[in-house]
C-alpha positions as CSV (number, residue, x, y, z in Angstrom):
1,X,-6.7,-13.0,-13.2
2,X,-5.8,-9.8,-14.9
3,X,-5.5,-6.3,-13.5
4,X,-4.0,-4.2,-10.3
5,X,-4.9,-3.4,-7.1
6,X,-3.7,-0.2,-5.0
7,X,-2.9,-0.5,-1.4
8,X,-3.1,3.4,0.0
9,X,-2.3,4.5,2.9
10,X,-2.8,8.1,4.5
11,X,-2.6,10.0,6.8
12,X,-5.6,11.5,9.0
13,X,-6.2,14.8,6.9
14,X,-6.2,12.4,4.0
15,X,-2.3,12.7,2.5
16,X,-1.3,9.9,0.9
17,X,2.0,8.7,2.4
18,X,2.5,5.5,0.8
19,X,0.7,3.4,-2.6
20,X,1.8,0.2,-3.3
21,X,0.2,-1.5,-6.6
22,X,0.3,-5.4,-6.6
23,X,-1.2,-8.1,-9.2
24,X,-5.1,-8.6,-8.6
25,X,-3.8,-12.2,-7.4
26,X,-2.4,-10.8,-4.0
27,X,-5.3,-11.0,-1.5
28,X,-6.6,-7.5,0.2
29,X,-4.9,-9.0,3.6
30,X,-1.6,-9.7,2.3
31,X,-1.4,-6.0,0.6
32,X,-2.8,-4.4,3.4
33,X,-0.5,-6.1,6.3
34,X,1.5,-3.0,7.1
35,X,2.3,-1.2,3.8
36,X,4.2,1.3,6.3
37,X,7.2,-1.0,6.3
38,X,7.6,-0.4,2.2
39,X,8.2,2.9,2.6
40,X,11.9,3.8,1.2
41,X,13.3,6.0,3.7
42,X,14.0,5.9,7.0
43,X,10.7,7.8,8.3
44,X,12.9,10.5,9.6
């Protein structure tokens, strides 16, 4: 299967604090289980 899916995740006035792009063979539930733990930094 070709392609990409994007995972987003924002914040409540609609900021996006993290995107994650993954092959269109990773399921919805396996991108989605807590793209927080990606992020980069340190949350600080």
């Amino acid at each position: 299967m070709n392609g990409r899916k994007r995972h987003l995740l924002a914040d409540t006035l609609g900021l996006l604090l993290t995107v994650l792009v993954t092959p269109a063979s990773v399921t919805d539930r396996d991108g989605a289980s807590d793209p927080s733990s990606t992020r980069g930094d340190s949350g600080a």
